[in-house]
Biopython code that builds the backbone (N, CA, C, O; Angstrom):
import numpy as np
from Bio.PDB.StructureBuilder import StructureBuilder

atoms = [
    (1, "UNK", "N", (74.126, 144.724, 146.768)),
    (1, "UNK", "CA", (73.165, 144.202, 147.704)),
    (1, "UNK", "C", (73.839, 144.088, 149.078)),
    (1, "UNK", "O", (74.941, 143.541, 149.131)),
    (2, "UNK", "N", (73.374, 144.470, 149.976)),
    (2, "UNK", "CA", (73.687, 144.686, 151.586)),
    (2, "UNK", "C", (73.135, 143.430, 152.178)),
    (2, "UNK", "O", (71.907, 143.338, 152.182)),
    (3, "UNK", "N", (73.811, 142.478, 152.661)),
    (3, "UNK", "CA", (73.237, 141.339, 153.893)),
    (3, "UNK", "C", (73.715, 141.316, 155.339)),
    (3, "UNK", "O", (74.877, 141.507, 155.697)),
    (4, "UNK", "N", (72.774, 141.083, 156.045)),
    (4, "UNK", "CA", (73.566, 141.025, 157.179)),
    (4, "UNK", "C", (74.096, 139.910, 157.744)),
    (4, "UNK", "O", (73.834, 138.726, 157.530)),
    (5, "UNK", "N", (75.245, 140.661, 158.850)),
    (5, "UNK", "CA", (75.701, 139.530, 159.200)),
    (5, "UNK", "C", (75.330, 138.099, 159.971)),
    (5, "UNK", "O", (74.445, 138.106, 160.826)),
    (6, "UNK", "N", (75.993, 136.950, 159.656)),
    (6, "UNK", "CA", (75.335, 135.849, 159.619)),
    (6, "UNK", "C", (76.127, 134.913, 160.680)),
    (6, "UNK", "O", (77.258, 135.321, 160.944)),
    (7, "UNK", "N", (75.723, 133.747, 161.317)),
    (7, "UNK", "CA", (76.914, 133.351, 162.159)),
    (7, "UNK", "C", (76.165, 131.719, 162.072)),
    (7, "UNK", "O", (75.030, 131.629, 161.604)),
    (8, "UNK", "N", (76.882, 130.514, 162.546)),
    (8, "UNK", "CA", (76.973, 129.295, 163.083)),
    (8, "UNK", "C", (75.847, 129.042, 164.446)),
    (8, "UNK", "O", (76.496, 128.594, 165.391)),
    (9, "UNK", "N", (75.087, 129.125, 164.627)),
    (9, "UNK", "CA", (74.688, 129.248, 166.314)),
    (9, "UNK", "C", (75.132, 128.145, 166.808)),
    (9, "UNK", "O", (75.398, 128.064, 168.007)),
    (10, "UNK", "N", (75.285, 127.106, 165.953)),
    (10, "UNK", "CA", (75.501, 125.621, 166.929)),
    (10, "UNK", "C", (77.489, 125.742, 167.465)),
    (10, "UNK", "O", (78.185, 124.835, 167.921)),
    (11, "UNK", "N", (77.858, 127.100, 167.186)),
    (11, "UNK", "CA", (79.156, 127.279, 167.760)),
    (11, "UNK", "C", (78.807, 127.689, 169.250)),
    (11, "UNK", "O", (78.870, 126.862, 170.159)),
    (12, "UNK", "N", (78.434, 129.011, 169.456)),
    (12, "UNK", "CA", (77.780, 128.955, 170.491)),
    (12, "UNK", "C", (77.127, 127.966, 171.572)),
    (12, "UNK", "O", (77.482, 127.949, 172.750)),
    (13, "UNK", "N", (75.975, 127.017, 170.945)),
    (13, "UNK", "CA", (75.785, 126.397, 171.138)),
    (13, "UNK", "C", (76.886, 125.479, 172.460)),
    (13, "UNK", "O", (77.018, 125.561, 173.681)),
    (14, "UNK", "N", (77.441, 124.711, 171.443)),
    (14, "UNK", "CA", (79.050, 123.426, 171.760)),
    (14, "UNK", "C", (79.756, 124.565, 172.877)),
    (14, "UNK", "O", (80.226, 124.149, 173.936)),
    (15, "UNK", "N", (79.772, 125.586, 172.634)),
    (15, "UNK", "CA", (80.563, 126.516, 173.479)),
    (15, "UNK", "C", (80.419, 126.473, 175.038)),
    (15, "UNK", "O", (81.231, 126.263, 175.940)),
    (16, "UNK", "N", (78.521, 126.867, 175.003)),
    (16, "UNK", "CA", (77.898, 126.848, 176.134)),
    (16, "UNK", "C", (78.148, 125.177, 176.745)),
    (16, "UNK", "O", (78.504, 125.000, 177.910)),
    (17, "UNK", "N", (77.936, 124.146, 175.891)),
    (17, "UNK", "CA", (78.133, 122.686, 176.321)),
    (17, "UNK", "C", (79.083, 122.606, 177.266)),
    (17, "UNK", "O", (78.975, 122.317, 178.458)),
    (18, "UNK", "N", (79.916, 122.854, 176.699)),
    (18, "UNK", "CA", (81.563, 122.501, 177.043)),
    (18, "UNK", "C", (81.614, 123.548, 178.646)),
    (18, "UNK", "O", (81.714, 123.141, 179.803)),
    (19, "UNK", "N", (81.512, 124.841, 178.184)),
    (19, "UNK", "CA", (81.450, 125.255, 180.168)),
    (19, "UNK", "C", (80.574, 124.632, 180.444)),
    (19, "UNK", "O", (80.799, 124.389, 181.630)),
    (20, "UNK", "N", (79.486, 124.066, 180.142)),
    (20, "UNK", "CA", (78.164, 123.470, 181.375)),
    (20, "UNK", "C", (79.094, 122.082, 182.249)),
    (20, "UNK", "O", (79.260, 121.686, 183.402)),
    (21, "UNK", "N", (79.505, 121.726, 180.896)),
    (21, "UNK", "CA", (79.641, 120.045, 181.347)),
    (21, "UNK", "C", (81.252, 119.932, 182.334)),
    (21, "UNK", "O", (81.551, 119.189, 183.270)),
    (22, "UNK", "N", (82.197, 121.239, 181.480)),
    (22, "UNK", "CA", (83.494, 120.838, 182.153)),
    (22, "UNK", "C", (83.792, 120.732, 183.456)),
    (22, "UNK", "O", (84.702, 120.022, 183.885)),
    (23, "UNK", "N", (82.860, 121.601, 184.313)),
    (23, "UNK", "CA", (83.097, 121.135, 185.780)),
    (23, "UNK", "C", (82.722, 119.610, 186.245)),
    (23, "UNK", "O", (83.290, 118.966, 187.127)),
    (24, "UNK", "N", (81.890, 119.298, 185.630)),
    (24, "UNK", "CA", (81.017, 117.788, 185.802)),
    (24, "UNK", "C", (82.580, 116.741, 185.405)),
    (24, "UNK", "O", (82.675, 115.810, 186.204)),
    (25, "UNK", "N", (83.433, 116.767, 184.622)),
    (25, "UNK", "CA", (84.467, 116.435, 184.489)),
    (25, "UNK", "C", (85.418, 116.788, 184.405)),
    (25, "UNK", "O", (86.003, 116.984, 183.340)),
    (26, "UNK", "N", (85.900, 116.994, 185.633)),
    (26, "UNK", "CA", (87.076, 117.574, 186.137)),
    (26, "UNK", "C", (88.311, 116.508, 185.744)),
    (26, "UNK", "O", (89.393, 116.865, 186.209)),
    (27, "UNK", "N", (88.342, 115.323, 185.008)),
    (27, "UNK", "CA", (89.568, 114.568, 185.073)),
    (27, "UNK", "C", (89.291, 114.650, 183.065)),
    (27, "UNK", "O", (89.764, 113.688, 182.461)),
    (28, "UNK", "N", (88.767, 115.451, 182.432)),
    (28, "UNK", "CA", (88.741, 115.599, 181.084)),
    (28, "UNK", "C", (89.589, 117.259, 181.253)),
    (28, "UNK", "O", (89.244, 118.031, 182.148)),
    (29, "UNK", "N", (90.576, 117.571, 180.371)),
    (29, "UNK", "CA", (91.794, 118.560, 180.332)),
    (29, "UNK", "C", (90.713, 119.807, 179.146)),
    (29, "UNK", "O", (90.202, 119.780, 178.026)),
    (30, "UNK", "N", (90.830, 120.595, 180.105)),
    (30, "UNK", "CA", (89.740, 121.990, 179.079)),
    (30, "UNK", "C", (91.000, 122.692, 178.422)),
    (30, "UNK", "O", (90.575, 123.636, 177.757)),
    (31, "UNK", "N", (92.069, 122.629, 178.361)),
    (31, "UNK", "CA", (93.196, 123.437, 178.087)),
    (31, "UNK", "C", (92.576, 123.807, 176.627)),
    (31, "UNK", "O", (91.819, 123.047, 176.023)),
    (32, "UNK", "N", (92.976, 125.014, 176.166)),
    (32, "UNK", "CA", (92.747, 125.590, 175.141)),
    (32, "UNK", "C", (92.988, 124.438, 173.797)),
    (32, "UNK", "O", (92.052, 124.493, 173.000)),
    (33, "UNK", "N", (93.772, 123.703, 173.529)),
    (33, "UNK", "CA", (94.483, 123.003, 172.288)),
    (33, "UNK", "C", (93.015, 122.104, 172.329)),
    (33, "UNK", "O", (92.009, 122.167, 171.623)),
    (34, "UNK", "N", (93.339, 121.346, 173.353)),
    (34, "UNK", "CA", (91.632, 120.316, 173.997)),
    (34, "UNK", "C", (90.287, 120.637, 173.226)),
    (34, "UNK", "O", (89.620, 120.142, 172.318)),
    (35, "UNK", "N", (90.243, 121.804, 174.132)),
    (35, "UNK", "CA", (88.957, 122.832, 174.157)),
    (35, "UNK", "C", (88.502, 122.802, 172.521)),
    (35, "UNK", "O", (87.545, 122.215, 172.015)),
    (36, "UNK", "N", (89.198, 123.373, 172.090)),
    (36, "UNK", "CA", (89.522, 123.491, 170.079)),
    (36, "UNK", "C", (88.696, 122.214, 169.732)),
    (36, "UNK", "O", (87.541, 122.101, 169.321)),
    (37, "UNK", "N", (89.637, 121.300, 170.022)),
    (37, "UNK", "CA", (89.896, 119.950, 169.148)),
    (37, "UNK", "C", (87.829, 119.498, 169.762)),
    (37, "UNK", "O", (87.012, 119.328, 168.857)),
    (38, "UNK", "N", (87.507, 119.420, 170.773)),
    (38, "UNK", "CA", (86.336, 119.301, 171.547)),
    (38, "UNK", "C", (85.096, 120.438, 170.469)),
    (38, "UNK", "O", (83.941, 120.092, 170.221)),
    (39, "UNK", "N", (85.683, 121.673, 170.027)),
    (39, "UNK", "CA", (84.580, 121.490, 169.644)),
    (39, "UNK", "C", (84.312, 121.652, 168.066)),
    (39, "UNK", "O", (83.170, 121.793, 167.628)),
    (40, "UNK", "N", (85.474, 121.620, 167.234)),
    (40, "UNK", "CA", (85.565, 120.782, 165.731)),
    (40, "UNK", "C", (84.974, 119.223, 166.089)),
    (40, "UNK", "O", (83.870, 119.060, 165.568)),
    (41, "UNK", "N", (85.263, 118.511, 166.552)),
    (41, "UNK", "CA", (84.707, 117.537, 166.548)),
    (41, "UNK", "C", (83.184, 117.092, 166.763)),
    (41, "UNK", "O", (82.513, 116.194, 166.253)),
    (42, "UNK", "N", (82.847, 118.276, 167.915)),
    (42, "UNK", "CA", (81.212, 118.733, 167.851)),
    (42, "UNK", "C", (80.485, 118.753, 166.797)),
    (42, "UNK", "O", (79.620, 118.010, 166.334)),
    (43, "UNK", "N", (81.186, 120.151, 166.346)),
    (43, "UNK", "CA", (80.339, 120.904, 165.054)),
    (43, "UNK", "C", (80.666, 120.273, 164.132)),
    (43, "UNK", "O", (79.976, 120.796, 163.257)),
    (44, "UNK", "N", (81.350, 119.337, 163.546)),
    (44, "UNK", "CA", (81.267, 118.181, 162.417)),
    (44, "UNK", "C", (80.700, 117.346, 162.334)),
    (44, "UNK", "O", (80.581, 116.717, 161.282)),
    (45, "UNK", "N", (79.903, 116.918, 163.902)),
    (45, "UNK", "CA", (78.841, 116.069, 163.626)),
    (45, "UNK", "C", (77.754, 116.744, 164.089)),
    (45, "UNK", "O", (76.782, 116.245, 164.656)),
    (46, "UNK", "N", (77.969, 118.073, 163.795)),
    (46, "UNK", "CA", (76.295, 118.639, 164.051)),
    (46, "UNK", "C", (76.106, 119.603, 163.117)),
    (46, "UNK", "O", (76.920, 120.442, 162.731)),
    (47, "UNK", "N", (74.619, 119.380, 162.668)),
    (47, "UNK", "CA", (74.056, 120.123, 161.269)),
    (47, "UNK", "C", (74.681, 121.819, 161.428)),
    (47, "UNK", "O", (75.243, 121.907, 162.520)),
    (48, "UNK", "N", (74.719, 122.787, 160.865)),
    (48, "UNK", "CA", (74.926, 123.845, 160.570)),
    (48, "UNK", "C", (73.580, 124.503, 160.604)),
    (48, "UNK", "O", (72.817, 124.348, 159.651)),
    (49, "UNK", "N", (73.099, 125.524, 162.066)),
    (49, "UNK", "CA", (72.330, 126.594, 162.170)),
    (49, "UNK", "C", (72.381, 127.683, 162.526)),
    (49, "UNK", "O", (72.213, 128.182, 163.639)),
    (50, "UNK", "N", (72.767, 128.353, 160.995)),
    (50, "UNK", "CA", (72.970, 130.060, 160.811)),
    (50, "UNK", "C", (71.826, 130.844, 161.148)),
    (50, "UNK", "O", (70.691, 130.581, 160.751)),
    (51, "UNK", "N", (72.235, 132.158, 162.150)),
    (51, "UNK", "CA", (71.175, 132.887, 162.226)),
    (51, "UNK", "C", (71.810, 133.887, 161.689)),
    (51, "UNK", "O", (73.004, 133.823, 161.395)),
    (52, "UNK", "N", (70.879, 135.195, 161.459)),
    (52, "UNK", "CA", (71.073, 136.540, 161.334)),
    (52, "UNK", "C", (71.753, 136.969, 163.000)),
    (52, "UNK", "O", (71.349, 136.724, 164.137)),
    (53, "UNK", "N", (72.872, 137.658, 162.503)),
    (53, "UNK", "CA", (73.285, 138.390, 164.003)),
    (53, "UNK", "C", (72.608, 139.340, 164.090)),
    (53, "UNK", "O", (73.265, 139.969, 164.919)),
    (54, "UNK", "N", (71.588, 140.085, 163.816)),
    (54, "UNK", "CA", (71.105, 141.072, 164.402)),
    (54, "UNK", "C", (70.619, 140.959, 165.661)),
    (54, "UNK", "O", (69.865, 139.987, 165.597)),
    (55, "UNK", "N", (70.606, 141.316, 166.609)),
    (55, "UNK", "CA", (70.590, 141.082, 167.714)),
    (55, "UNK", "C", (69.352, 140.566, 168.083)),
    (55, "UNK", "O", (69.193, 139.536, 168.737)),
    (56, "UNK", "N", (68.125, 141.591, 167.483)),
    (56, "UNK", "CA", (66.958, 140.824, 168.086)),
    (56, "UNK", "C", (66.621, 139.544, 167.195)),
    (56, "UNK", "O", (65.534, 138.996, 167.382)),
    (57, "UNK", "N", (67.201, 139.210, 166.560)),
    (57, "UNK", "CA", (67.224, 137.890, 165.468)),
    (57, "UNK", "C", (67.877, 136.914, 166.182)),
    (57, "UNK", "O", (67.395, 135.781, 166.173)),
    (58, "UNK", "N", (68.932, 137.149, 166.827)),
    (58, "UNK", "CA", (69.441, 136.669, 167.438)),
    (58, "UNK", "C", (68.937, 135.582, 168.761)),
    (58, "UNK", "O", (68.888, 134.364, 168.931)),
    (59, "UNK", "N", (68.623, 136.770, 169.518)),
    (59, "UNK", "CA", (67.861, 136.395, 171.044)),
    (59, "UNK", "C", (66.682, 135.381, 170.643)),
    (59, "UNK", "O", (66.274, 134.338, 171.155)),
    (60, "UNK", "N", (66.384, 135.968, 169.752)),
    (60, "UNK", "CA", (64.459, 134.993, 169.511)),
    (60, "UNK", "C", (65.063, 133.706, 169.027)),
    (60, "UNK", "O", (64.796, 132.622, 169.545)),
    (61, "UNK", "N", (66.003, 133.882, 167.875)),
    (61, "UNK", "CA", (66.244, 132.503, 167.582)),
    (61, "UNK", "C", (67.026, 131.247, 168.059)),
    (61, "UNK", "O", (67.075, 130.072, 167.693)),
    (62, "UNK", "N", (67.768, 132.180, 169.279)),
    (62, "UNK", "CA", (68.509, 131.326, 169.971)),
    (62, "UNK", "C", (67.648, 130.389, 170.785)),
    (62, "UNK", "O", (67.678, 129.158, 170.775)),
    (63, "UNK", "N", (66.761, 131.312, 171.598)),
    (63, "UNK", "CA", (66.007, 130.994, 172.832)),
    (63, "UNK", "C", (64.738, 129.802, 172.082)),
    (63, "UNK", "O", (64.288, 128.801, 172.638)),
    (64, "UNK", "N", (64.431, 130.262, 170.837)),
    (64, "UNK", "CA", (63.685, 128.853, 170.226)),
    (64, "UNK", "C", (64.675, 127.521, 169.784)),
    (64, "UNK", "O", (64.217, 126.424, 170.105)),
    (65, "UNK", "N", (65.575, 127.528, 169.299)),
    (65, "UNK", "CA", (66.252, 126.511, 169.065)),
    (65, "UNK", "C", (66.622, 125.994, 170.383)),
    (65, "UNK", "O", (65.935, 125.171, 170.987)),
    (66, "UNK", "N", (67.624, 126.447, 170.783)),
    (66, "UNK", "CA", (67.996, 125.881, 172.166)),
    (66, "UNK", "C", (67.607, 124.775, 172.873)),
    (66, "UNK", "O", (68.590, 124.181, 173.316)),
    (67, "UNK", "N", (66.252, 124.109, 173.237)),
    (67, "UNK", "CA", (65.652, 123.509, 173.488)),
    (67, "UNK", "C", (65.148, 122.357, 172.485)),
    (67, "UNK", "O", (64.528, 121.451, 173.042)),
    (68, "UNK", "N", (65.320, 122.248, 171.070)),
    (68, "UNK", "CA", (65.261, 121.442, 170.001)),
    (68, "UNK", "C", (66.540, 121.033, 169.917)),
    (68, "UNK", "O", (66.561, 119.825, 169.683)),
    (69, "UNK", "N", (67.820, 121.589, 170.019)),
    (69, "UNK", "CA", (68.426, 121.214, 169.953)),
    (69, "UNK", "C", (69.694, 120.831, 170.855)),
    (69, "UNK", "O", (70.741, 120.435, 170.344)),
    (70, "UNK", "N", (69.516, 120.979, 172.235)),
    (70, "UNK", "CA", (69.799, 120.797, 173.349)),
    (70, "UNK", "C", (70.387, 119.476, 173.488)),
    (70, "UNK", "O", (71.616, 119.403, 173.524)),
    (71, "UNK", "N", (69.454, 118.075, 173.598)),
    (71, "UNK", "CA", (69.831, 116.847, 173.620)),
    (71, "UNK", "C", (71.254, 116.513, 172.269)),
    (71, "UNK", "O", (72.420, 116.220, 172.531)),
    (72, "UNK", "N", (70.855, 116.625, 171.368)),
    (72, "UNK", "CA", (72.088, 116.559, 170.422)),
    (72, "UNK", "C", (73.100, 117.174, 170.486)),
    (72, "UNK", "O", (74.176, 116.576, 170.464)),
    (73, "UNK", "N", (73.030, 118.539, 170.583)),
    (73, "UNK", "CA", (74.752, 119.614, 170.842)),
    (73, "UNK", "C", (74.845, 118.443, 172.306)),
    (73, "UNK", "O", (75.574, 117.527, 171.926)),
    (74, "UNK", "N", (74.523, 118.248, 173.334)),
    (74, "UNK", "CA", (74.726, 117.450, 174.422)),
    (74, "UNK", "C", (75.641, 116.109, 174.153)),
    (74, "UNK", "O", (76.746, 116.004, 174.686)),
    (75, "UNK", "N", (75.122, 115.124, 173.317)),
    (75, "UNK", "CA", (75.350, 114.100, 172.569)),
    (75, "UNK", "C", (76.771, 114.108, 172.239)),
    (75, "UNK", "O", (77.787, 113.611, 172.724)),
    (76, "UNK", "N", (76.421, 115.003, 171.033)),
    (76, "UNK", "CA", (77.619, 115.022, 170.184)),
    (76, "UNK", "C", (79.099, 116.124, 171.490)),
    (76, "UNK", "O", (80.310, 115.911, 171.429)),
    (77, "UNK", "N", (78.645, 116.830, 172.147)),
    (77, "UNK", "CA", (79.909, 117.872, 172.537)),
    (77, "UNK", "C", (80.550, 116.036, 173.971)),
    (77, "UNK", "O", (81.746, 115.769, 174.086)),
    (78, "UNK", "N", (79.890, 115.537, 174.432)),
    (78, "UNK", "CA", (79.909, 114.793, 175.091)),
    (78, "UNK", "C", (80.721, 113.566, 174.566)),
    (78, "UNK", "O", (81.508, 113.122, 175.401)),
    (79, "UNK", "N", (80.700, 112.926, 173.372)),
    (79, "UNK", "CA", (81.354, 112.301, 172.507)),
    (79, "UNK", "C", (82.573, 112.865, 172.587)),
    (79, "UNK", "O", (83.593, 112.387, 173.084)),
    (80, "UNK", "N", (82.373, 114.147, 171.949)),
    (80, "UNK", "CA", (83.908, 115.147, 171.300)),
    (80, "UNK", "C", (84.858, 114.782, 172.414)),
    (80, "UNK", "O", (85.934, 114.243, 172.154)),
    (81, "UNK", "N", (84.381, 115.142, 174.007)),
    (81, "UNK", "CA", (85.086, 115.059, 175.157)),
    (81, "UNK", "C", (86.141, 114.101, 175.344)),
    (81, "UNK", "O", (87.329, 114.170, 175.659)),
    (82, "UNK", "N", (85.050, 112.868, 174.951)),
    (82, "UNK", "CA", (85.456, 111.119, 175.332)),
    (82, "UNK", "C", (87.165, 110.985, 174.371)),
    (82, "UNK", "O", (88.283, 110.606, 174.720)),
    (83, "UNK", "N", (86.419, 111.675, 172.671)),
    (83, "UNK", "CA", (87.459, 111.526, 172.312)),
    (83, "UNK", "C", (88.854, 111.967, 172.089)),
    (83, "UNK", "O", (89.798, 111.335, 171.616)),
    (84, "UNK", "N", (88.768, 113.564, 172.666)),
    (84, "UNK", "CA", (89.488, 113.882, 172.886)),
    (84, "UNK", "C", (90.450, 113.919, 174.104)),
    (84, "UNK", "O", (91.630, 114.248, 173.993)),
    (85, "UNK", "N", (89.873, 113.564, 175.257)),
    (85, "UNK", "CA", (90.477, 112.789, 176.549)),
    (85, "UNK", "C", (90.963, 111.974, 175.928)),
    (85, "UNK", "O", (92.058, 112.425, 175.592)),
    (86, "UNK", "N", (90.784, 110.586, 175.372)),
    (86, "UNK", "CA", (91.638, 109.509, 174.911)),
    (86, "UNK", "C", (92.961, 109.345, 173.660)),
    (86, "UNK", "O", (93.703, 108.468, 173.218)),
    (87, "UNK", "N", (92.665, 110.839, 173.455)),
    (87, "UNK", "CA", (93.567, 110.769, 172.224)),
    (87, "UNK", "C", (94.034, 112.791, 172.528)),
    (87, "UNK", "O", (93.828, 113.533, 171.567)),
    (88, "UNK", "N", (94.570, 113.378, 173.759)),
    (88, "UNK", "CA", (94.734, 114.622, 173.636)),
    (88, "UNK", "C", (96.191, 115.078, 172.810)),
    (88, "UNK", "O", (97.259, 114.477, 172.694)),
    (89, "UNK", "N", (95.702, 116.503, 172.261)),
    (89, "UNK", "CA", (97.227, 116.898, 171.620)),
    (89, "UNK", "C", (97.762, 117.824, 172.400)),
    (89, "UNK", "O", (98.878, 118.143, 171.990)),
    (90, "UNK", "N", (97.493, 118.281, 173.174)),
    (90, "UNK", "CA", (97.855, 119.535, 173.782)),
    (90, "UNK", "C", (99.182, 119.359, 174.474)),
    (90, "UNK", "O", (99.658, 120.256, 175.170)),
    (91, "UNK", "N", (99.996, 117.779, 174.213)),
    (91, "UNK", "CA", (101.554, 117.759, 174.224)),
    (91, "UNK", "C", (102.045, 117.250, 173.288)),
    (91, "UNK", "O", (103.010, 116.488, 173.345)),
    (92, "UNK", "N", (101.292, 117.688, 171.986)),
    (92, "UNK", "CA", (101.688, 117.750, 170.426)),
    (92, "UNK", "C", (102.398, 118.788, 169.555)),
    (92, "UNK", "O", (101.663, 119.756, 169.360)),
    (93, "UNK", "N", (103.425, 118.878, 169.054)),
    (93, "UNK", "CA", (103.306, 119.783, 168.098)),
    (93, "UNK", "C", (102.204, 119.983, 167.046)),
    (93, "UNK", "O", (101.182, 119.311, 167.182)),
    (94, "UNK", "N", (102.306, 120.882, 165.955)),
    (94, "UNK", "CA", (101.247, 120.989, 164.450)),
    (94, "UNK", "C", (101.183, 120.049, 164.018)),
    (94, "UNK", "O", (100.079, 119.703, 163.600)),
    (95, "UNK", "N", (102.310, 119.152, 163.890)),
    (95, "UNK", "CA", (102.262, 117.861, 162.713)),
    (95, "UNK", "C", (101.670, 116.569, 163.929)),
    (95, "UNK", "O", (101.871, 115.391, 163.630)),
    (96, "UNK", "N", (100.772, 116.996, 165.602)),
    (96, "UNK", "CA", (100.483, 115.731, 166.159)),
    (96, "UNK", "C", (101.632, 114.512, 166.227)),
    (96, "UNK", "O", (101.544, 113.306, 165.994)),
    (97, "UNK", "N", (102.827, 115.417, 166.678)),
    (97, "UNK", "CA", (103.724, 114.447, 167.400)),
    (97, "UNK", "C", (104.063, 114.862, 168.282)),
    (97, "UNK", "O", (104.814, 114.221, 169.018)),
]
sb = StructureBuilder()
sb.init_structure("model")
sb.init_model(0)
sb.init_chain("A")
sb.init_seg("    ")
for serial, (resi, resn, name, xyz) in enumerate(atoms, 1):
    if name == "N":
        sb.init_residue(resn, " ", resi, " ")
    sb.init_atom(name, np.array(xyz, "f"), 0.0, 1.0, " ", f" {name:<3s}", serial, name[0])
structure = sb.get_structure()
């Protein structure tokens, strides 16, 4: 059986968040390690919505969700920020020392 491929949209999603908002806070650190940690912390508190990647599956379903789920990816990527500003690793090693 052949399926196609399938993806996360609310990655995307947190993705788009995070450039919207990072200029708006310029004293929160976007550095890559940050960036990461910002948006695991997102997508763990936000439900899981897989689309079909086919492209036109894609576009339609993005452009309808988006707007349902806008205020929450907002919420939650906005949180992620707070907490990762207050607690950054990005002058951590692996083991967070």
């Amino acid at each position: 059986m052949h399926h196609l491929p399938f993806k996360n949209y609310m990655e995307d999603a947190v993705n788009h968040m995070l450039n919207r908002l990072g200029p708006q806070y310029p004293h929160i650190c976007m550095c890559e390690r940050c960036r990461t940690d910002m948006m695991m912390i997102a997508l763990n508190n936000l439900p899981p919505r897989y689309v079909s990647t086919h492209k036109a599956d894609v576009l339609r379903r993005v452009e309808s969700m988006e707007m349902s789920y806008d205020v929450e990816v907002l919420t939650e990527t906005v949180r992620a920020m707070q907490i990762v500003h207050g607690q950054p690793h990005h002058n951590r090693n692996e083991e967070g020392i």
